[in-house]
C-alpha positions as CSV (number, residue, x, y, z in Angstrom):
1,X,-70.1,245.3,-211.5
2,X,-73.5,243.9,-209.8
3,X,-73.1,244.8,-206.1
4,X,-76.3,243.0,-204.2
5,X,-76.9,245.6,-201.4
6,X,-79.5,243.0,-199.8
7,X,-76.8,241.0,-198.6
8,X,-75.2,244.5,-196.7
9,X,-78.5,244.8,-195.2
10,X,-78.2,241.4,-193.8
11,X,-74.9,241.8,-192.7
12,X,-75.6,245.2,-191.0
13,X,-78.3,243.3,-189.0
14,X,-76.7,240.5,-187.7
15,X,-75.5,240.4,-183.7
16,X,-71.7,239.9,-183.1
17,X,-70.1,241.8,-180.9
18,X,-66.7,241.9,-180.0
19,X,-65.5,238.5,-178.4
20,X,-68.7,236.8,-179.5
21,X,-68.9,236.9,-183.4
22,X,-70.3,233.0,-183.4
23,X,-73.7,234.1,-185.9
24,X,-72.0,236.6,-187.7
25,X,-69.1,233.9,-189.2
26,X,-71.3,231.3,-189.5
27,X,-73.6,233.5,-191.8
28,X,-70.8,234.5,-193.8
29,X,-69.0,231.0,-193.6
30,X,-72.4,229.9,-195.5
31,X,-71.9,232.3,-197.9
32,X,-68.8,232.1,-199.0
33,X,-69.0,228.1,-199.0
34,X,-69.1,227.9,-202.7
35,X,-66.5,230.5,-203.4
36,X,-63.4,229.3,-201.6
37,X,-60.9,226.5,-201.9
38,X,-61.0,226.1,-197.6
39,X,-62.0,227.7,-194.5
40,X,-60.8,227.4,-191.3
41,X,-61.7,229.0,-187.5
42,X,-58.3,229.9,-185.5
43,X,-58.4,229.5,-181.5
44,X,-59.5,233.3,-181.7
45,X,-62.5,232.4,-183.9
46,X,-60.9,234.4,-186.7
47,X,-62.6,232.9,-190.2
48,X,-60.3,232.5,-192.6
49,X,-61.0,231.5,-196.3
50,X,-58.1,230.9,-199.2
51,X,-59.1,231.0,-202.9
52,X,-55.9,229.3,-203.7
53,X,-53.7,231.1,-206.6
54,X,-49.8,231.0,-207.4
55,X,-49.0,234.4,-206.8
56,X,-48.1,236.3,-203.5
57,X,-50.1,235.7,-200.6
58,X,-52.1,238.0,-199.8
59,X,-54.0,238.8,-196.5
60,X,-57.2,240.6,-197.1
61,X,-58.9,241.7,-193.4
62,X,-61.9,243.1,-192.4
63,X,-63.4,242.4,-189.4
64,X,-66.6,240.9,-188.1
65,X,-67.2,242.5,-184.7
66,X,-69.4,245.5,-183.7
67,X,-68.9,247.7,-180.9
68,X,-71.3,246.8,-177.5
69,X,-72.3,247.7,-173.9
70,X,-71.3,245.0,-171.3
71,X,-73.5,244.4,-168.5
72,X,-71.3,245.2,-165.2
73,X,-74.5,245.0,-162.4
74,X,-77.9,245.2,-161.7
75,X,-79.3,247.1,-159.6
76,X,-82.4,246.3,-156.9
77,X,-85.3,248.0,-159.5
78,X,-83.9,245.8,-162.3
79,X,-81.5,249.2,-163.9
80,X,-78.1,247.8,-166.0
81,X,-75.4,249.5,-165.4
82,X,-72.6,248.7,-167.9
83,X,-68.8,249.4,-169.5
84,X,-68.2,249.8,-173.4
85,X,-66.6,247.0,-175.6
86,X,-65.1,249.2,-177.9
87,X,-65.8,253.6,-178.6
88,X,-69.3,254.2,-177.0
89,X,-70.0,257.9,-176.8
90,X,-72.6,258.7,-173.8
91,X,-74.0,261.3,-176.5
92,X,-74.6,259.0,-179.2
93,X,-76.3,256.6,-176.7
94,X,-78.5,257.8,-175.0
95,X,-82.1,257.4,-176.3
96,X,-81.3,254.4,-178.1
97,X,-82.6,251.3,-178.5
98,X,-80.3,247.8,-177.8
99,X,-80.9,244.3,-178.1
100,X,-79.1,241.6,-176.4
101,X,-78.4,238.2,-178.1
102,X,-81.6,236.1,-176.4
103,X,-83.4,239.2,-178.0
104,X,-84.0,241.3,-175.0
105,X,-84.4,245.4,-175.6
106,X,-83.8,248.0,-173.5
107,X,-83.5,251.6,-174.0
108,X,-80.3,253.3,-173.1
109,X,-81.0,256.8,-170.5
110,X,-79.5,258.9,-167.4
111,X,-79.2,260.1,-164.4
112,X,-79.7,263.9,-164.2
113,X,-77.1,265.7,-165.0
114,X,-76.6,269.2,-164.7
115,X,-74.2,269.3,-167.8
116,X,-75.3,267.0,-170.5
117,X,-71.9,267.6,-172.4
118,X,-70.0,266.0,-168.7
119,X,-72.2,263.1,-169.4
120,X,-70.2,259.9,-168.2
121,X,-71.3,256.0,-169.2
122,X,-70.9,255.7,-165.4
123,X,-74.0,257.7,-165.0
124,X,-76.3,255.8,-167.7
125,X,-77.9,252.8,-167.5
126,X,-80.4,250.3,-169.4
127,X,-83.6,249.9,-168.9
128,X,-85.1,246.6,-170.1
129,X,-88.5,247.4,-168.6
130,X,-87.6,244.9,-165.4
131,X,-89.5,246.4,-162.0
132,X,-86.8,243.8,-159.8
133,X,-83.2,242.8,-159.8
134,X,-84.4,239.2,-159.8
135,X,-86.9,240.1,-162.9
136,X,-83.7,241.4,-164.9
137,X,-81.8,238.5,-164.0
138,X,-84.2,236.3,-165.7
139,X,-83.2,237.6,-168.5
140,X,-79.9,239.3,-168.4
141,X,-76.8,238.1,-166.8
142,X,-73.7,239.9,-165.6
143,X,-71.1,240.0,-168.6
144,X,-73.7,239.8,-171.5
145,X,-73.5,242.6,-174.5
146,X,-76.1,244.6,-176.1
147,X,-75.9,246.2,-179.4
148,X,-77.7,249.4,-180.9
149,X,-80.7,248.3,-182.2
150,X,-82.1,250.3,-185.3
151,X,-83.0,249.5,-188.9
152,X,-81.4,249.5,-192.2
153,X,-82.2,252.3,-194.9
154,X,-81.2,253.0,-198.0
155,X,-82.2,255.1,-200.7
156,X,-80.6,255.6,-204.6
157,X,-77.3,257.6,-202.8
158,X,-76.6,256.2,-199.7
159,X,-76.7,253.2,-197.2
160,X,-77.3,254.3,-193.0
161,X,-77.4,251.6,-190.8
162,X,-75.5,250.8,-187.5
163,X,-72.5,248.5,-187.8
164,X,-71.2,249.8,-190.9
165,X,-68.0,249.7,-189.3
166,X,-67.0,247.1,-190.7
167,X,-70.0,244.6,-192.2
168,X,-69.3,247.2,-195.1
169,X,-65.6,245.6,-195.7
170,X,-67.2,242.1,-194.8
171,X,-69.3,242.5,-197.5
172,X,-66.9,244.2,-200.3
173,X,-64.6,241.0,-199.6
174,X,-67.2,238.6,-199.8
175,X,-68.5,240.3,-203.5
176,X,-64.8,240.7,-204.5
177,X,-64.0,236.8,-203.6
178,X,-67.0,236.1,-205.5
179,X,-66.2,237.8,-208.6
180,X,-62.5,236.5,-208.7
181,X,-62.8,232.9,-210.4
182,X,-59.1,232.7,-211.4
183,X,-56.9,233.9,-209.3
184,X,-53.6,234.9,-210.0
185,X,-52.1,235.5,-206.3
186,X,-52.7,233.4,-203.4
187,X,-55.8,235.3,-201.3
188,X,-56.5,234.7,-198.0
189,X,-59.8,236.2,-197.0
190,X,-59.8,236.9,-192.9
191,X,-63.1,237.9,-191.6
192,X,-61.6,239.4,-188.0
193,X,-62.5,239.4,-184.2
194,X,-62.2,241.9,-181.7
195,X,-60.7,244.5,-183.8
196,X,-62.7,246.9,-181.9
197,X,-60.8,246.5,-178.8
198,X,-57.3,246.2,-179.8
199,X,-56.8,244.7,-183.7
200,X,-56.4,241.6,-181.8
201,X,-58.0,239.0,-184.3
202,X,-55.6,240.6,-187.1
203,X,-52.7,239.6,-185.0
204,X,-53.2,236.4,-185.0
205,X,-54.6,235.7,-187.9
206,X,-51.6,237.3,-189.4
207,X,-49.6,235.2,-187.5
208,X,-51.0,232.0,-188.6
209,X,-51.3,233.2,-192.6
210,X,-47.7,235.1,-193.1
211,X,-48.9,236.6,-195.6
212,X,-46.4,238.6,-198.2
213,X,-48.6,241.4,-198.1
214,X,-51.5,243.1,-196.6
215,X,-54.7,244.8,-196.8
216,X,-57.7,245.8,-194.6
217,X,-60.8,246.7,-195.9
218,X,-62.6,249.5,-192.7
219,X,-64.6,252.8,-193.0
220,X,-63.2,256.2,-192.3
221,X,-64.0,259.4,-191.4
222,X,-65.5,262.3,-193.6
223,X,-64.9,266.0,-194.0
224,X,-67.8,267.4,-195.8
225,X,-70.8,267.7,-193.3
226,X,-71.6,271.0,-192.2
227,X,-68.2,272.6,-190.0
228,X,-66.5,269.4,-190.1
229,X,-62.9,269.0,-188.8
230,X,-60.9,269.7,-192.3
231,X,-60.1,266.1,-193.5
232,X,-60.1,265.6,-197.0
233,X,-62.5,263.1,-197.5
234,X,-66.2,263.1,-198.4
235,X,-69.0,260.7,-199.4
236,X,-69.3,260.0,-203.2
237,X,-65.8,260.9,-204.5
238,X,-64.6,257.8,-204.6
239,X,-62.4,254.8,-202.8
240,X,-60.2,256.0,-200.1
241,X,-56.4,255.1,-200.3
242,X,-55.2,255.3,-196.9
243,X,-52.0,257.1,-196.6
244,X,-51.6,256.8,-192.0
245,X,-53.9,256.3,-189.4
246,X,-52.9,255.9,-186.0
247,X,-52.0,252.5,-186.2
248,X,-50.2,252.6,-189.7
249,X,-48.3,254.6,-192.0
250,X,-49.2,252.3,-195.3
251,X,-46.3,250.8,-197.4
252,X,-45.2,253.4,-199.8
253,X,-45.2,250.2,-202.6
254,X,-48.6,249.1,-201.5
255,X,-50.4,253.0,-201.8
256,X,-48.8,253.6,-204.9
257,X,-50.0,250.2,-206.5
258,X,-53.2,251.2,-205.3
259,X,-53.2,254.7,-206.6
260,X,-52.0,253.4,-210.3
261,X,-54.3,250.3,-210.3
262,X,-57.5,253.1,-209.8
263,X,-56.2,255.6,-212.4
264,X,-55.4,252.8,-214.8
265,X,-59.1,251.7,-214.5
266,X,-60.5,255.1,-213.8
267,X,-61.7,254.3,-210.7
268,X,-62.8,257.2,-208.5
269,X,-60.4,257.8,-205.3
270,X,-60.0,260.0,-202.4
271,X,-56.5,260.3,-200.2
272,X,-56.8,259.7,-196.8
273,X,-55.1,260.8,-193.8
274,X,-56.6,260.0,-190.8
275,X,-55.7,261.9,-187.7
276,X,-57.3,259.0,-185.2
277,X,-57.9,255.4,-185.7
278,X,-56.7,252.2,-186.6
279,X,-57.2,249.5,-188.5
280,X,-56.7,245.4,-189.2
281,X,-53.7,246.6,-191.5
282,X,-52.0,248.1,-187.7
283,X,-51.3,244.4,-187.2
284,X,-50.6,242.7,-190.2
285,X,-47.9,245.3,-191.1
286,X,-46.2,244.4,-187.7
287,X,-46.2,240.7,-188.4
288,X,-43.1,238.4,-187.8
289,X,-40.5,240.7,-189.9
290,X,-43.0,243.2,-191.4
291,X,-45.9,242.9,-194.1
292,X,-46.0,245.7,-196.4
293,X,-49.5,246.7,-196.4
294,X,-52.3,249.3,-197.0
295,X,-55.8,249.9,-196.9
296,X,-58.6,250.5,-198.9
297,X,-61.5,253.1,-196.7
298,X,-65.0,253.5,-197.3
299,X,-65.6,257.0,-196.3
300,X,-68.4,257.2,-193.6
301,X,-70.3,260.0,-191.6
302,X,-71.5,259.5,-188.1
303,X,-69.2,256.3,-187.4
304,X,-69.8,254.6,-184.2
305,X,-73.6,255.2,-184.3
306,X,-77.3,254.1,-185.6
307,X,-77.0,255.9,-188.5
308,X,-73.4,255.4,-190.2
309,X,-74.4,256.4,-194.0
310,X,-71.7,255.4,-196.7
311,X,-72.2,256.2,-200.3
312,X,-73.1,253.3,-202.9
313,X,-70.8,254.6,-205.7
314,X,-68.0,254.1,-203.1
315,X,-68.5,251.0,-202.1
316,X,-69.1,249.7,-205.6
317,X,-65.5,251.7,-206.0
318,X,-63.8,250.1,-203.1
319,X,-65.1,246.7,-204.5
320,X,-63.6,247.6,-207.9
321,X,-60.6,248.6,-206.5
322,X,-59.9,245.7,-204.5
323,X,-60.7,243.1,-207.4
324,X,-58.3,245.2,-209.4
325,X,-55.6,245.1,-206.9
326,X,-55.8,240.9,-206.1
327,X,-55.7,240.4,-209.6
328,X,-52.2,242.1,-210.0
329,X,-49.4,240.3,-210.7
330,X,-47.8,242.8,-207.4
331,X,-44.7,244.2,-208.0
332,X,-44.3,244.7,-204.7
């Protein structure tokens, strides 16, 4: 399978927070165009795209939003104070770069704290190099959202950019939709909003689909860097086949299909049980009378930071897997 890694560096890079995804879906909208029977945008801005087929429906979800830092004041010397749109760890952020979306960057730093491990987002700030609350507000109003701002690398092993979680499922459903000229189901591609602050874009997208059966396409956690929490799961062994997360316990029907479909094609896989979490799939399995569904993980160290690294054998293998899987005939 030829998996083109520039378009994950692209996708990594573009802004779309949570509750504005606007330039993310109308990058992938344009590249999808060719590929898909129809697209439509729900009320929620959800982008759904069908590659029509005669089989089950099926929803495939993975969603389009990053987590962010909202802008809650400004202070007289032109200091942004802000709340989290999603899991911000104070640890993680300070130091770091952001950019807004009228390209505005600021550095995220402190107050002085006696205890750096009690360090609160309450006592951080951004500065965007403003000397004057009315120099800031040139620029920034209350209510915008900056992301982390840092660069994609890759080498022969690994990708480690921010916003893995999830332009890494965006993009395995875009190359899986590409490579699927005939299919034998009925697909429904959703590329999701603001599943970083509640699975809400699942919901309704769900809603609207009804689909027979689900799956989301997310990162996970890892257990192999150095005194890791035990977790079986590790970077380059394979797909992850989720098993429950904190939002799901996946369809016995759908991990078992999943599990068969990877041995049958000797696809490398992992089992995972995550402790923590959530995913699209803890809303589409809820829909109307219930969806059986699953999920299909790429394991990922340092998630909700600059550097999230995933392998490229396991995302080529999550691809795999998921190609296999839509092209079942779904037993289910």
């Amino acid at each position: 399978m030829n998996i083109n890694f520039n378009l994950l560096k692209e996708l990594a890079g573009i802004y779309g927070p949570a509750s504005n995804e606007k330039l993310i879906r109308e990058y992938i909208i344009n590249e999808i165009k060719d590929f898909v029977d129809e697209t439509f945008v729900d009320a929620l801005g959800n982008l759904i795209a069908r590659k029509k087929g005669n089989g089950k429906k099926i929803m495939i979800s993975a969603h389009m939003d990053q987590i962010g830092l909202m802008v809650i004041d400004i202070d007289e010397k032109g200091f942004l104070r802000f709340t989290n749109v999603g899991g911000i760890s104070p640890a993680v952020s300070i130091s770091q770069q952001v950019i807004f979306e009228n390209g505005t960057i600021g550095v995220i730093y402190a107050e002085p704290v006696d205890d750096i491990s009690k360090l609160k987002l309450e006592n951080m700030y951004i500065d965007i190099g403003a000397f004057s609350k009315e120099e800031a507000e040139e620029k920034i109003s209350i209510g915008d959202i900056c992301i982390y701002k840092s660069e994609y690398v890759e080498n022969q092993n690994v990708v480690f950019t921010p916003y893995l979680d999830d332009r890494v499922g965006c993009f395995i459903a875009i190359e899986a939709l590409k490579s699927i000229n005939n299919p034998v189901n009925d697909l429904y591609f959703v590329f999701s909003v603001q599943e970083e602050v509640g699975l809400r874009g699942a919901k309704t997208a769900a809603y609207r689909v009804d689909p027979d059966v689900g799956i989301a396409l997310d990162v996970t956690s890892n257990g192999d860097t150095p005194k890791a929490k035990r977790f079986a799961i590790g970077l380059n062994k394979g797909a992850a086949i989720k098993v429950k997360d904190n939002s799901i316990i996946c369809h016995p029907k759908v991990k078992d299909l999943l599990v068969s479909i990877a041995k049958n094609n000797e696809i490398p896989y992992q089992m995972e049980v995550l402790e923590f979490g959530g995913t699209d799939s803890g809303a589409i399995h809820i829909n109307k009378e219930g969806v059986p569904s699953g999920v299909i993980s790429v394991p990922t160290r340092y998630v909700h930071s600059t550097v999230e690294m995933a392998s490229k054998n396991d995302i080529i293998n999550c691809t795999k897997l998921l190609v296999e899987f839509l092209e079942d005939n779904l037993n289910i």
